[in-house]
C-alpha positions in Angstrom: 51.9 -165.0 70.6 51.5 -168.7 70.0 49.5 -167.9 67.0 51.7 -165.2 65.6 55.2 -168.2 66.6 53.5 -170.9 64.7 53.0 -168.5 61.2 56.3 -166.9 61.6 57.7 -170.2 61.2 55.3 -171.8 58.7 57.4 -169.0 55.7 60.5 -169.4 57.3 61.8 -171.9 55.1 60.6 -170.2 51.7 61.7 -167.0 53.0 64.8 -167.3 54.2 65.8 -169.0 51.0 64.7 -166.4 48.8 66.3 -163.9 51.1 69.8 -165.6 50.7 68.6 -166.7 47.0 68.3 -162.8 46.3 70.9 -161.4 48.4 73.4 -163.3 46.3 71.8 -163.4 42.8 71.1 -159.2 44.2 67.7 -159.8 42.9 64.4 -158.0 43.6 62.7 -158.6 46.9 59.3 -159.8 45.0 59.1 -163.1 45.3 59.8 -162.8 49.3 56.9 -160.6 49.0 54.4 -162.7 47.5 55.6 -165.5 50.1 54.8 -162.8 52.8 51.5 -162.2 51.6 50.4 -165.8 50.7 51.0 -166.7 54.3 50.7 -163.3 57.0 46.9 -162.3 57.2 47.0 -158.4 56.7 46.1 -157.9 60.1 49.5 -159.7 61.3 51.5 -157.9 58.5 50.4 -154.6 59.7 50.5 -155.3 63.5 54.4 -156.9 63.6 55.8 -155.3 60.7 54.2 -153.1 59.3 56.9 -151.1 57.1 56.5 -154.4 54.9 53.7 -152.9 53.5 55.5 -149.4 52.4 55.4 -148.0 49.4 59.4 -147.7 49.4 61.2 -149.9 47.9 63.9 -149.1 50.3 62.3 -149.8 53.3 60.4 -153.0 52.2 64.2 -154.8 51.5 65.2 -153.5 54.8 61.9 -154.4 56.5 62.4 -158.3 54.8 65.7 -158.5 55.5 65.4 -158.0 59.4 61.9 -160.3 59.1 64.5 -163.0 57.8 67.3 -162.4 59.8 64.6 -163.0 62.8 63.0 -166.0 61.3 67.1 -167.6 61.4 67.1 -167.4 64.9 65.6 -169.3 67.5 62.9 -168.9 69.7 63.9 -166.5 71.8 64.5 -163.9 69.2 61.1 -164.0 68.3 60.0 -163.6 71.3 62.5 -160.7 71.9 61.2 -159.1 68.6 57.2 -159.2 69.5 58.4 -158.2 73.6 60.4 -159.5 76.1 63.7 -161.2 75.7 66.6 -159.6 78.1 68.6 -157.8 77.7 66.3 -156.2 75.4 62.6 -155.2 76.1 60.1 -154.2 73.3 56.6 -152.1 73.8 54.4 -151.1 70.9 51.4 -148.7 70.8 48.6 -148.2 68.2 48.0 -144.7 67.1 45.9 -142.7 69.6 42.2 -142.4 69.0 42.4 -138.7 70.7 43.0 -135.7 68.2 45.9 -134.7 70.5 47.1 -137.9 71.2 50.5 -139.3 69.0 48.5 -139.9 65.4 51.6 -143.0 64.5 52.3 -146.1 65.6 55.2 -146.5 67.7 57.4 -149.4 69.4 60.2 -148.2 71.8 63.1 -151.0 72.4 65.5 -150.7 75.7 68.9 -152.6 76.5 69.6 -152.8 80.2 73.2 -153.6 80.2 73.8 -156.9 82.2 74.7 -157.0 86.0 73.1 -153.7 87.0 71.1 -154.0 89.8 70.5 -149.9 89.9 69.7 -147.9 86.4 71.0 -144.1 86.6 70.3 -142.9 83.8 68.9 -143.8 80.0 70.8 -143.3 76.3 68.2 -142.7 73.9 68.8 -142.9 70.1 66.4 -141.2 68.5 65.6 -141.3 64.2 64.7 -138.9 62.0 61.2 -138.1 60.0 60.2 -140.4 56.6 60.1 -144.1 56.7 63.4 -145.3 56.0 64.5 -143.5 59.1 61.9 -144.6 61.0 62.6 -148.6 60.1 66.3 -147.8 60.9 64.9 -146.9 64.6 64.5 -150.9 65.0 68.2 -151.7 65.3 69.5 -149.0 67.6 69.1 -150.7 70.8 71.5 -153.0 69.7 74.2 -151.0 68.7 77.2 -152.5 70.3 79.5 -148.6 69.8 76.6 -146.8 71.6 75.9 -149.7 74.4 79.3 -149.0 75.4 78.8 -145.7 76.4 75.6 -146.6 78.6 77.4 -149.8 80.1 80.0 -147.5 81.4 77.7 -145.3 83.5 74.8 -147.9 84.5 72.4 -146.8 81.7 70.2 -148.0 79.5 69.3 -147.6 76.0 66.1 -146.6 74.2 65.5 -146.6 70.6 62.4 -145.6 69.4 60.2 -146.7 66.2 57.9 -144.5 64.8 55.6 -145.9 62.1 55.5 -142.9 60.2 54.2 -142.9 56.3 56.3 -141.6 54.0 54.4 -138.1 52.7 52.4 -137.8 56.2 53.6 -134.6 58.7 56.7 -135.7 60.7 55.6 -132.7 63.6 53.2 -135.1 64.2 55.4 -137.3 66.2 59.3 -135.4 65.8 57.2 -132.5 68.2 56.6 -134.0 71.4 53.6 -131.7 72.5 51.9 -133.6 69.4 51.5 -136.8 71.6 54.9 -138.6 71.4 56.7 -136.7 74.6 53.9 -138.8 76.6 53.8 -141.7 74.9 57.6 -141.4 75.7 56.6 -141.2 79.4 54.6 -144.0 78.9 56.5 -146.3 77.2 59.6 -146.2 80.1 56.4 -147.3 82.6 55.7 -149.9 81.0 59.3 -150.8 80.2 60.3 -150.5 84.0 57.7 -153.3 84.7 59.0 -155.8 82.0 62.3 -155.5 82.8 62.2 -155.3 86.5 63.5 -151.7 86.4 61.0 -149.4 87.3 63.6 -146.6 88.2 63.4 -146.5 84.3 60.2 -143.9 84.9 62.5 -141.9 86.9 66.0 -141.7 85.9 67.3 -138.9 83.5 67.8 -139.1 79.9 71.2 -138.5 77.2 69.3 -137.5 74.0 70.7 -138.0 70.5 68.7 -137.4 67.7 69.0 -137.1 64.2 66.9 -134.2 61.6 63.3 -134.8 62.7 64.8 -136.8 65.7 66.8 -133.5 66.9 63.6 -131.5 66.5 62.3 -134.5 69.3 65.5 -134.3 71.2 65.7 -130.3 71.5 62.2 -130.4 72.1 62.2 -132.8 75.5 65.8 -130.6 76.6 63.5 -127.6 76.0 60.3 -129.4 77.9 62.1 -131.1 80.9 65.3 -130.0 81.3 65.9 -131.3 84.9 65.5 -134.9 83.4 68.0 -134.6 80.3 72.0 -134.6 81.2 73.0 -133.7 77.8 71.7 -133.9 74.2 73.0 -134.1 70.6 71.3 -132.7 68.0 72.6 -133.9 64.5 71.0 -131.9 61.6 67.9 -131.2 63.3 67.5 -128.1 66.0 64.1 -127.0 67.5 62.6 -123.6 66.4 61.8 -120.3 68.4 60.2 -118.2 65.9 58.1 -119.3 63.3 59.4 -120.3 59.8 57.6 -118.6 57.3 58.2 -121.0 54.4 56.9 -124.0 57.1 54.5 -122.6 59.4 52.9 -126.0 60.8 56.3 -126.1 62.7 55.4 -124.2 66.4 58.2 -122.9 68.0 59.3 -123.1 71.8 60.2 -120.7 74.5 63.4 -120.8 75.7 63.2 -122.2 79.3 65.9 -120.6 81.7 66.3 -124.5 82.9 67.5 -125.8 79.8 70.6 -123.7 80.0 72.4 -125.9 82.7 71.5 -128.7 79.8 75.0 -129.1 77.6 74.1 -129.6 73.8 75.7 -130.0 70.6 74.7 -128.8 67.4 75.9 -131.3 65.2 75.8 -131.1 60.6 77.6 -131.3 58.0 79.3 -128.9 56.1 76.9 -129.8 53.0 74.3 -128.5 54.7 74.8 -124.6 53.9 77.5 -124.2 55.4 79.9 -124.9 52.3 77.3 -125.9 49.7 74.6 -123.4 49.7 71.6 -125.1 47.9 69.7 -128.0 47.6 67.7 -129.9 50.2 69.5 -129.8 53.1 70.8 -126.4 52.5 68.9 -124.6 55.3 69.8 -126.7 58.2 73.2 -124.1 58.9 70.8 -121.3 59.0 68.3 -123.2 61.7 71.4 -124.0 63.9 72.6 -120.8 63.6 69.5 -119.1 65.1 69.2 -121.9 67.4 73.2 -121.5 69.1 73.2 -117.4 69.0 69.6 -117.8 71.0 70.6 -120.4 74.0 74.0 -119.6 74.1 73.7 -116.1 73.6 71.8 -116.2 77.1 74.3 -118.7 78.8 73.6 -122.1 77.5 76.2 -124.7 77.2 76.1 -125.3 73.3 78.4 -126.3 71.0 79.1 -126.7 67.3 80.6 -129.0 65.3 80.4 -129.3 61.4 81.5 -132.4 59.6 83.8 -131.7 57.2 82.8 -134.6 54.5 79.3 -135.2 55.4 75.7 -133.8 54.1 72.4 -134.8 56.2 74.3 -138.7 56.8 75.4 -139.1 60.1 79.0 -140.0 58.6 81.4 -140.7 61.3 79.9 -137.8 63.8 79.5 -141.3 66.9 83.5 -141.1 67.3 83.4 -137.9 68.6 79.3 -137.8 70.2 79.9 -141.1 72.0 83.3 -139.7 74.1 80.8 -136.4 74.4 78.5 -138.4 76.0 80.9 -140.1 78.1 82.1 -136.8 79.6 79.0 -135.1 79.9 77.4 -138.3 81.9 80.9 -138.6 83.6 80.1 -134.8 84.8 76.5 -134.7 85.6 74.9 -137.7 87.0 74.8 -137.9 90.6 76.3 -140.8 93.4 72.7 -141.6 94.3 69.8 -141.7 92.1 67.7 -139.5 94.1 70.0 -136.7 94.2 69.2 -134.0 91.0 71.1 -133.7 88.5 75.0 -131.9 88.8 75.7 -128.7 86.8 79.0 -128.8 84.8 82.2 -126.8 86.2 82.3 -124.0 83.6 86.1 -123.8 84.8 87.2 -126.8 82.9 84.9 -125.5 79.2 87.3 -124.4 76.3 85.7 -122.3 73.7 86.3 -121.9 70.2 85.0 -119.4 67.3 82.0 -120.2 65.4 83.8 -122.4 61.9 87.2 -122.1 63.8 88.9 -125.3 64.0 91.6 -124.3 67.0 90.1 -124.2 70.6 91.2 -122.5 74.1 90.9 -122.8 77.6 87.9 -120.8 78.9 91.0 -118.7 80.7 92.3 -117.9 77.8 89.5 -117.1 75.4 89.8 -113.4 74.5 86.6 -113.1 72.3 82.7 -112.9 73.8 82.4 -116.3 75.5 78.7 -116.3 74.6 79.7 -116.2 71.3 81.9 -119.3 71.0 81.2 -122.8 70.6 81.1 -124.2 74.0 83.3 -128.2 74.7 82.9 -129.7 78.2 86.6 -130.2 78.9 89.8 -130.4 77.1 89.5 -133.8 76.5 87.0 -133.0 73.7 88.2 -129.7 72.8 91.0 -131.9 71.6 88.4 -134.9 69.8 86.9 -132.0 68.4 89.8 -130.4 66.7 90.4 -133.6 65.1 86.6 -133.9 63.7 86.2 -130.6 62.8 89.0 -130.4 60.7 88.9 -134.0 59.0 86.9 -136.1 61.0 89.6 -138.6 62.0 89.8 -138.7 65.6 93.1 -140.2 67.0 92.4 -143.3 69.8 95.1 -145.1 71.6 93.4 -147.6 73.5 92.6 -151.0 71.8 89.5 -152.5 72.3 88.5 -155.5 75.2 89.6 -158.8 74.3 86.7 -160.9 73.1 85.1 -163.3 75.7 83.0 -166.5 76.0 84.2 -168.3 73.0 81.6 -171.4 72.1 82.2 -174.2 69.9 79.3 -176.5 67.9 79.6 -179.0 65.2 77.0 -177.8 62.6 78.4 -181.4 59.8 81.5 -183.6 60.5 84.8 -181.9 59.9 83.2 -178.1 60.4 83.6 -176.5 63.8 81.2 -173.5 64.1 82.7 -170.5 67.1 81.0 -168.0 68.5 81.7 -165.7 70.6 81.3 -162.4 72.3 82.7 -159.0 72.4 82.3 -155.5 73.5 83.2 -151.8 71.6 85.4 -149.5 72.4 84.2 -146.4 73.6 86.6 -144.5 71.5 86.2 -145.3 68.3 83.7 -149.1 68.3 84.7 -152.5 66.7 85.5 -152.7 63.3 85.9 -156.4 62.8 87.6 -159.7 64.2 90.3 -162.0 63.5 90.3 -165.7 63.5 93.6 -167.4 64.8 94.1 -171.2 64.6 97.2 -172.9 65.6 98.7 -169.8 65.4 98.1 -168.6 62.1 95.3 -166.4 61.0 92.9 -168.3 59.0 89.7 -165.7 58.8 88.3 -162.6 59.3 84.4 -161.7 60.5 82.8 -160.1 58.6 85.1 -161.0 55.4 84.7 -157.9 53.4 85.0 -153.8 55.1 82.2 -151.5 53.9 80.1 -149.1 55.4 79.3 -146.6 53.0 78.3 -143.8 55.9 82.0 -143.8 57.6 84.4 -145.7 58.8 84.4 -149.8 58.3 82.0 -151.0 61.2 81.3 -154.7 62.4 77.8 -153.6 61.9 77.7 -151.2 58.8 75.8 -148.5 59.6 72.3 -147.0 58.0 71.7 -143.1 57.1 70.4 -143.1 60.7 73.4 -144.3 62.2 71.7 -147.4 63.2 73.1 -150.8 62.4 71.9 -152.9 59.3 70.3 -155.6 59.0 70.6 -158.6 59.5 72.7 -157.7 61.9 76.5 -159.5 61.6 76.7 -162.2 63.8 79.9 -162.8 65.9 80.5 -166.4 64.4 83.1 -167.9 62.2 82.9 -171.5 60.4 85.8 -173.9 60.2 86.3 -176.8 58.6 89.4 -179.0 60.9 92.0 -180.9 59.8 93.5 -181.9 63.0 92.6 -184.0 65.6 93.6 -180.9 68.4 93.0 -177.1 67.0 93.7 -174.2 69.1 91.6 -170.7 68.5 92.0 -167.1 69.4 89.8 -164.0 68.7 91.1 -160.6 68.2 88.9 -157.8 68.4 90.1 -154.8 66.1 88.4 -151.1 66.4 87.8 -148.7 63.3 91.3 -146.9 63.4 92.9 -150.5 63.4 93.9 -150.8 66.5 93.9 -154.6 67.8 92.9 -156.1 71.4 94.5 -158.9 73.1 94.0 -162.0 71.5 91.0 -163.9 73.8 91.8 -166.6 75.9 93.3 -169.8 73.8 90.7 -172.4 73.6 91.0 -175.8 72.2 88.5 -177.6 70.4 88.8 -182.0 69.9 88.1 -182.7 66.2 84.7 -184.7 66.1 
């Protein structure tokens, strides 16, 4: 660690200025790779980060980005990145030597939300197949949206990393019987001890996965059902016959347990369902077998089709994160060691397949095993909203930002930092910088995300956030001898929190 500390910091200099240098001149990432492999040994390269060495262009810049981003920060983060640095946890494991062993690399990272004493349960964000997705998998843990949604109940959550080359066979890890189910196992072991938490080995799982990582997430639902409270499957369903045209895909029996489990099949409409061909065009088809099996036989399965998106996850959190929420609201127990509780089938409204209205379970007059199946009117009324345009309405403004922090970086700049949390509903978009009374800033300065909505933290293909991640920071320079600052959280449909607590900062 010492060793790996000491070369880290020996490029930092050269790389983080060629990082900024081509980030503003947007130049090619070259010349940060030559500095990368003038002073990592290929061992190291390949160990830490080894999607530096990827044949996509793509995935390098995102791989040297979050390399620099990490080489800004102090020691901690480093430590954080190779292992332990709580909140957040990291394990990695080297390809099994056993035929059926898991064939890829793999590093699993875990946020344990701060003040629990007792984990019930673990959020686990799962990626999809190729190696863009698979780099994305390094952020997720730190998605503020999705940590508020395992705060709330006392979980955790898991993203997962697999080290997957482009062209090689994603069943080799995206099917758990191929290794990575008990690597999984493994991996919240070994977690449990790190962290102190070793109810992590024993507490049940909210699975969201996305193409290759819905194959994974179906698969564990379909494997242990009596450990998973509820799982999302975005563009990605497990198979139960055989697919002619892609045979090295095994399919699953359908285990009479897995029908307590609720699940949503989650795509968009570019998928097949409005747009017929191209390379997603089959994924409609897969669903469709995959809802008229389990919930032709009782299962609690839904459907939702995004109305704007293809195979990107688009804005599909604002309505899976308040799915979670009820779902983990309705299932998990008072004491850990009590199972798991079945939802109250009373409270489910149902809704034709591509219908956009939905009805009490009371009221449905069509097959009930036939309809799309929604916990609770609560989200029969979210999903309304996506379904038909995928703006979901929220009236409840976000938390008030917290533990506001001042440094002097030169004379006459003040640098504040603080902290916030998301909204459940619909997750931070960005903050406002008050001083004296007037606004003088906004962090980050410029909106984008080009998957959805405007998001503090953008968002990658995967729904995971970029990198470097934004930092929650703002640079002033004073004028006065006494300045008085305020931070005001706003979410993604512009809704605004209280402003923080007024703080005062001396001129120095």
């Amino acid at each position: 660690m010492k060793n790996e500390n000491r070369i880290l910091r020996k490029i930092s200099v050269h790389l983080s200025l060629k990082l900024l240098e081509c980030q503003v001149a947007n130049k090619p990432y070259s010349s940060v790779a030559k500095i990368i492999e003038y002073h990592l040994q290929p061992s190291l390269t390949c160990h830490a980060f080894p999607f530096l060495t990827s044949n996509s262009y793509e995935t390098r810049k995102f791989s040297f980005s979050f390399l620099g981003s990490l080489l800004l920060c102090p020691e901690s983060t480093l430590r954080c990145f190779s292992g332990s640095c709580p909140p957040y946890y990291r394990v990695r494991y080297e390809a099994s030597k056993d035929p059926q062993g898991l064939q890829f690399p793999v590093k699993f990272t875990i946020w344990i939300p701060e003040g629990v004493k007792t984990l019930k349960g673990i959020v686990v964000h799962q990626h999809g197949c190729g190696e863009g997705s698979c780099a994305s998998g390094l952020t997720g843990a730190w998605d503020l949206h999705w940590q508020a949604v395992a705060r709330k109940h006392d979980c955790a959550l898991l993203s997962p990393s697999y080290e997957q080359p482009q062209k090689a066979n994603c069943q080799l890890w995206c099917d758990p019987r191929n290794g990575s189910g008990q690597t999984f196992l493994r991996a919240l072991k070994d977690l449990g001890k790190m962290s102190g938490h070793t109810e992590l080995s024993k507490v049940p799982w909210a699975l969201w996965g996305h193409s290759g990582g819905g194959h994974w997430a179906g698969g564990m639902t379909l494997l242990y059902p009596d450990r998973v409270i509820a799982c999302w499957l975005r563009s990605g369903v497990p198979l139960f016959e055989t697919n002619p045209d892609r045979e090295f895909i095994l399919p699953y029996k359908l285990n009479p347990d897995s029908l307590h489990v609720p699940i949503m099949c989650n795509l968009g409409t570019k998928e097949g369902v409005t747009v017929k061909t191209g390379r997603f065009s089959k994924v409609w088809s897969a669903n469709q077998k995959f809802f008229k099996k389990v919930r032709g036989a009782g299962g609690l399965v839904g459907i939702a089709i995004d109305p704007l998106s293809s195979h990107e996850c688009g804005n599909q959190r604002y309505l899976a994160i308040p799915w979670f929420d009820a779902c983990l609201t309705a299932r998990l127990p008072s004491k850990p060691s009590q199972p798991l509780r079945k939802m109250k089938k009373d409270q489910a409204w149902l809704a034709p397949v591509l219908d956009t209205t939905a009805i009490s379970v009371q009221k449905y007059k069509g097959d009930p095993l036939k309809g799309v199946w929604l916990p609770s009117q609560r989200i029969a009324k979210a999903w309304m909203h996506y379904v038909s345009d995928a703006e979901i309405p929220d009236l409840t403004p976000p938390p008030s930002p917290t533990r506001i922090k001042f440094s002097n970086p030169t004379p006459n700049k003040v640098r504040i930092t603080w902290q916030a949390r998301a909204d459940i509903e619909s997750g931070l978009s960005h903050f406002i910088i008050k001083k004296n009374g007037k606004i003088i800033g906004q962090v980050p300065e410029k909106l984008v995300n080009r998957y959805g909505r405007p998001l503090f933290q953008e968002l990658l293909y995967s729904d995971t956030p970029t990198q470097p991640l934004n930092v929650m920071e703002f640079i002033d320079e004073q004028t006065e001898e006494l300045n008085q600052y305020e931070i005001i959280a706003v979410n993604t449909v512009g809704l605004a929190s209280k402003p923080s607590a007024l703080t005062t900062q001396q001129k120095k």
